[in-house]
C-alpha positions in Angstrom: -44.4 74.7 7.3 -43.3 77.3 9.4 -45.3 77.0 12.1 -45.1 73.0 12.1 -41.4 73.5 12.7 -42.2 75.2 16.0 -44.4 73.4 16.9 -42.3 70.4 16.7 -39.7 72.9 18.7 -42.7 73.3 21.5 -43.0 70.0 21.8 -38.9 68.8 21.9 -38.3 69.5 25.4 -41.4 67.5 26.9 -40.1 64.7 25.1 -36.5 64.0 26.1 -38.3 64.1 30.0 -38.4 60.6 31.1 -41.9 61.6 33.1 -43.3 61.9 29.4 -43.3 58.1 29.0 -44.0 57.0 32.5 -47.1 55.2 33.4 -49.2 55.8 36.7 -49.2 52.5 38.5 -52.7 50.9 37.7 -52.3 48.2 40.7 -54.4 48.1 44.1 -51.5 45.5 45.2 -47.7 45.3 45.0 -46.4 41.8 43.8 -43.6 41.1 45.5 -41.6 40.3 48.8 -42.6 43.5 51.1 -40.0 45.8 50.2 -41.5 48.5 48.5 -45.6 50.0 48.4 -47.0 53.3 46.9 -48.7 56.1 48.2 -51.2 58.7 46.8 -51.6 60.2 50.1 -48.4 61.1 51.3 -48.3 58.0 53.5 -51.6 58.1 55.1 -52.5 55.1 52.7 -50.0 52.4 51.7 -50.8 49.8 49.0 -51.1 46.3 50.1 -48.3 43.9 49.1 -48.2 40.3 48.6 -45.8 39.3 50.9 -44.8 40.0 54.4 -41.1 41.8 54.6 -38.8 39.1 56.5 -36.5 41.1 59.1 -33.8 42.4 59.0 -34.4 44.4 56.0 -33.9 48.1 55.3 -35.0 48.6 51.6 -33.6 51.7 48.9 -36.1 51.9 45.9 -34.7 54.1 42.7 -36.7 55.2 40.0 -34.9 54.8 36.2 -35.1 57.0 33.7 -36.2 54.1 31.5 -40.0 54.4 31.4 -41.5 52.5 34.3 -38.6 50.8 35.5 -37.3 50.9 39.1 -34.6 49.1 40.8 -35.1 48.1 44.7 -32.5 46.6 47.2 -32.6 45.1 50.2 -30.8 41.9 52.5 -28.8 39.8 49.7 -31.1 40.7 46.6 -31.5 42.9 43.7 -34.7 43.5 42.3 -36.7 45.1 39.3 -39.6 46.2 38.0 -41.0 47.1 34.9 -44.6 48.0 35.3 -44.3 51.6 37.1 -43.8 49.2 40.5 -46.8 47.2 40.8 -44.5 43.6 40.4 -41.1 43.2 41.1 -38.8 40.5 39.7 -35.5 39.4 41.2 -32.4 40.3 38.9 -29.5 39.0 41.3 -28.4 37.7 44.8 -25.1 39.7 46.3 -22.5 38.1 48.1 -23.1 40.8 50.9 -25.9 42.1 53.1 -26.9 45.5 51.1 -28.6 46.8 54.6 -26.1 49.7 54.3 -26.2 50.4 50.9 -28.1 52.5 48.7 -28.9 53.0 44.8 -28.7 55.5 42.3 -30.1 55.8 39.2 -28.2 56.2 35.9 -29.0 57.2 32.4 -31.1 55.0 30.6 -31.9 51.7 32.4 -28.5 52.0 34.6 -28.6 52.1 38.2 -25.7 52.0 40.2 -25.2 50.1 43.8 -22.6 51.5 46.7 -22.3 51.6 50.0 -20.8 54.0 53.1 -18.8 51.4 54.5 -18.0 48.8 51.6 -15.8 48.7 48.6 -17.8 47.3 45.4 -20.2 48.9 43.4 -22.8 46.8 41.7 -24.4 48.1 38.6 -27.6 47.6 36.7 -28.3 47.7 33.0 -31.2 46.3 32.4 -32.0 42.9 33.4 -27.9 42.4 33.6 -25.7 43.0 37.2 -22.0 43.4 37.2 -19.6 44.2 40.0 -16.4 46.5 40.3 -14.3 47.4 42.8 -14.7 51.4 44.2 -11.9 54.0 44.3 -10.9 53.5 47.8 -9.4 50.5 49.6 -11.4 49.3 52.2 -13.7 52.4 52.2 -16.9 53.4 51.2 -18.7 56.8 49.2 -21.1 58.9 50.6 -22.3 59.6 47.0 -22.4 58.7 43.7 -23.9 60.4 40.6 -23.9 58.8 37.1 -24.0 60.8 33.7 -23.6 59.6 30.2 -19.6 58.9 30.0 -18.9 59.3 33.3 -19.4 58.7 36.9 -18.7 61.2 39.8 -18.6 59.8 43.8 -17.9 61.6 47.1 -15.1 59.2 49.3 -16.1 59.4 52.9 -12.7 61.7 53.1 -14.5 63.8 51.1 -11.6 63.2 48.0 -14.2 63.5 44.4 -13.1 60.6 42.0 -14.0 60.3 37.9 -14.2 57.0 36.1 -15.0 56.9 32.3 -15.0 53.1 31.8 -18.0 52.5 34.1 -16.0 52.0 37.5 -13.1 50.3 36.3 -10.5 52.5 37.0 -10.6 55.9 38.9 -9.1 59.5 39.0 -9.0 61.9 41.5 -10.7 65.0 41.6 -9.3 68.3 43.5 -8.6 67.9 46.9 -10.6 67.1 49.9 -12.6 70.2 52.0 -9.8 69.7 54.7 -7.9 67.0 56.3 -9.1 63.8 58.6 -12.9 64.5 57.2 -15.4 61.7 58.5 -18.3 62.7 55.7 -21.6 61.4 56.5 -23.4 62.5 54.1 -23.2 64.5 50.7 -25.1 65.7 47.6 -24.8 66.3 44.2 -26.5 68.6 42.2 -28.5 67.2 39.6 -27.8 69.9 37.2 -24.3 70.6 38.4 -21.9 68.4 39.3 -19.3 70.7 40.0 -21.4 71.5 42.9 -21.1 69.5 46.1 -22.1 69.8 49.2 -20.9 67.7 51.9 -21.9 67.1 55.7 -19.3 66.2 58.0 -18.5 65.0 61.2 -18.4 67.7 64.2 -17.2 70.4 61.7 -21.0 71.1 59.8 -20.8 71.2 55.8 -18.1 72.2 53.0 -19.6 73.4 49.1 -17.7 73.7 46.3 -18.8 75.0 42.9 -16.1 73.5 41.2 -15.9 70.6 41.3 -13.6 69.6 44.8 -10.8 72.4 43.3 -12.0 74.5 46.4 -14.0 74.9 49.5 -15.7 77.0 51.3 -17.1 75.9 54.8 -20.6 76.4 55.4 -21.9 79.7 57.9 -23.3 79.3 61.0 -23.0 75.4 61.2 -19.3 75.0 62.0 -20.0 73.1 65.1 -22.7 71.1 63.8 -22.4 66.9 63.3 -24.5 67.6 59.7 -25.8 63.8 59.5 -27.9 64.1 56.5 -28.3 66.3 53.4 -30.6 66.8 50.4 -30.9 69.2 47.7 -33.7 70.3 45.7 -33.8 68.9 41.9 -36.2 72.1 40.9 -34.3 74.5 42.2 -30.5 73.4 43.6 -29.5 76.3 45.4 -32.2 75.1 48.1 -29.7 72.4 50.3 -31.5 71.0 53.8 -29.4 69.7 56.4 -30.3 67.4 59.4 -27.8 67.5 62.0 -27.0 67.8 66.0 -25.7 71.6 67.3 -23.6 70.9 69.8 -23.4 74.3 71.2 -27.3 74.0 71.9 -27.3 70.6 72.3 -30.4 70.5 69.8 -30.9 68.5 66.5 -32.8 71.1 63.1 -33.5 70.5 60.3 -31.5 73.7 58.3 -31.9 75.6 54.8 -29.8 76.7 52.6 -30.9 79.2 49.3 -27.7 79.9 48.2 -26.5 76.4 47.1 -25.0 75.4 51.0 -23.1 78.7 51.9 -25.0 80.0 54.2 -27.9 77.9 56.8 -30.7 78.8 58.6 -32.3 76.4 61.4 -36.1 75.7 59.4 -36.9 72.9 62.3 -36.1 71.7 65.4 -37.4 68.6 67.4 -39.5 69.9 69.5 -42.1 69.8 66.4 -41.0 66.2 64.8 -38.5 63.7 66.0 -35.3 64.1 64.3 -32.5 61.5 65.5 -28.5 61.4 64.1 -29.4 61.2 60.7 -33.1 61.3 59.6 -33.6 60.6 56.0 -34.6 63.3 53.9 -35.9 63.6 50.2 -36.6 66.8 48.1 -39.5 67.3 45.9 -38.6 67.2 41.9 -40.8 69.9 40.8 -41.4 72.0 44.1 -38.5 73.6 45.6 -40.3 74.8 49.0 -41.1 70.7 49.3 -39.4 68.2 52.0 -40.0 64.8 52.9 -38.3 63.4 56.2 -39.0 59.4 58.0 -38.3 59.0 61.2 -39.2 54.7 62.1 -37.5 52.0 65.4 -39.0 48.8 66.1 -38.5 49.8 69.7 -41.9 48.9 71.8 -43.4 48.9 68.0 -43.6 52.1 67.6 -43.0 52.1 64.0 -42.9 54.8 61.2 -43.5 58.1 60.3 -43.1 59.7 57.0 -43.4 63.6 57.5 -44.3 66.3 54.8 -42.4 69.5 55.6 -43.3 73.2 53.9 -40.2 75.3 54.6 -41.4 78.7 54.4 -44.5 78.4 56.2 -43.4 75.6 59.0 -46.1 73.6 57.7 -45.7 69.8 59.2 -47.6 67.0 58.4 -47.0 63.5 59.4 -48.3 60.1 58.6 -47.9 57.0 60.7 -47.6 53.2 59.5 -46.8 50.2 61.1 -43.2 49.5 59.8 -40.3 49.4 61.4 -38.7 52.0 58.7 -38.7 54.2 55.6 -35.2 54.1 54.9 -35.5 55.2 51.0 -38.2 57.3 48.9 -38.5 57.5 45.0 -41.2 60.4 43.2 -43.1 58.7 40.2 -41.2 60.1 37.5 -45.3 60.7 35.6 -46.8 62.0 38.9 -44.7 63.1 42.1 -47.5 62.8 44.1 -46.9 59.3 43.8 -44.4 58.0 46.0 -41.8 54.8 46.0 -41.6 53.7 49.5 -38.5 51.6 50.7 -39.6 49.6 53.8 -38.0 48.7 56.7 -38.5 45.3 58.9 -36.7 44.8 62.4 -38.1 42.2 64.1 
């Protein structure tokens, strides 16, 4: 009896991981418009889809925690799928061009829609889209992060707001990092969401650790425009930040191991071309892991989706014929797999 009971115990943790029920996707071809297409080679191979992406379009692909269910987003539509993202399904049509948005994933089958620049927020539960209206008049959120109960976003002030009714009303949170803040980008960390780390306009990146009741700006990167963050899911006290020195008139890539503090350049463009806010994505289960896209329509160049090693300066880079790959989602059963949101220009 005894040792059934721990073995039930072993087993516990493996089961309340979403991974545990996802499927690989067991498709040669992605049904749908274009959008989205998976890699098993880091983006030396993309599978086929069924239909060409119309321009313009820059797709954001989220993967649920709901067992083989992603949500993708791009022009006017909202779409779905439900077989590890080898068909997608059109769930809704919004009144607005979503090019600027992005999606989050929520507990369960929730994802949640927002944008930089736009008031509503759109949200998913399962096949069902609703709209509300976002804490700020007129303005945008850099981030948002959804928990059971509650969800947290970053205004583009930097002010922190809490709803506990699904967006219908609001709270604020502490105070902002410092006055006339233009954010452009922030995180949250996954297991933490007291801890923030925000990348600003000309004056580099502000952390807190609890949640927005203080700040502490970020050392050496006080004159730094820090365009683009991420933080690592295995391990959040690794933060990366893509940004423009303007002392050295040079654009890195930086690290952080103590959570944002402190950053140290990692990469600069000499070795990969880094513009004024490359995306960036962070491995799930490998902390020394960094994905980065760099992609223009310009003389058809295209896109590149690079595969960055940290502590070794290890670069690799993989080149498609897109115009974009503004979004990137890690198959919850294998991140080797990857979700990739397409872009189409012309």
């Amino acid at each position: 009896m005894l040792a059934n009971a721990l073995a039930a115990l072993l087993v516990l943790p493996q089961l309340t991981n979403p991974g545990w029920f996802w499927n690989r996707p067991h498709c040669d071809t992605v049904y749908g418009d274009g959008s989205v297409t998976i890699t098993e080679t880091d983006g030396a191979t993309l599978a086929p889809t069924t239909e060409k992406l119309r321009p313009v379009t820059y797709a954001k692909v989220a993967a649920l925690e709901e067992p083989n269910t992603l949500i993708t987003i791009g022009r006017q539509s909202i779409q779905r799928s439900s077989d590890a993202g080898c068909s997608w399904q059109l769930l809704d049509k919004a009144p607005d061009d979503l090019s600027a948005y992005d999606v989050q994933p929520g507990p369960g089958d929730t994802a949640y829609i927002y944008s930089v620049n736009d008031q509503p927020i759109h949200r998913v539960k399962g096949s069902a889209v609703t709209t509300v209206r976002g804490p700020v008049n007129g303005g945008g959120l850099a981030a948002l992060v959804a928990a059971p109960g509650r969800l947290r976003v970053v205004a583009g002030d930097g002010q922190l707001y809490d709803s506990y009714d699904d967006g219908l009303s609001w709270q604020h949170i502490g105070v902002p990092a410092a006055r006339d803040l233009f954010v452009y980008d922030a995180v949250v960390d996954p297991r933490d969401h007291d801890h923030i780390v925000i990348g600003v306009m000309s004056d580099g990146v502000y952390v807190t650790d609890d949640g927005g009741q203080s700040w502490t700006r970020s050392e050496p990167v006080s004159r730094v425009n820090a365009f683009s963050l991420a933080i690592s899911p295995a391990d959040p006290s690794k933060v990366w930040m893509e940004g423009y020195d303007r002392d050295r008139s040079i654009r890195f890539i930086w690290e952080s191991a103590d959570g944002g503090l402190k950053f140290e350049p990692v990469l600069d463009q000499s070795r990969a071309t880094l513009i004024n806010g490359n995306q960036m994505w962070a491995s799930p289960v490998d902390p020394d892991l960094l994905y980065f896209s760099y992609g223009t329509s310009f003389a058809g160049y295209g896109a590149d989706l690079y595969r960055f090693r940290p502590s070794t300066g290890e670069l690799t880079k993989q080149h498609n014929r897109n115009d974009g790959i503004p979004s990137l989602a890690f198959s919850p059963a294998d991140p080797r797999i990857l979700y990739l949101g397409l872009a189409e220009e012309r």
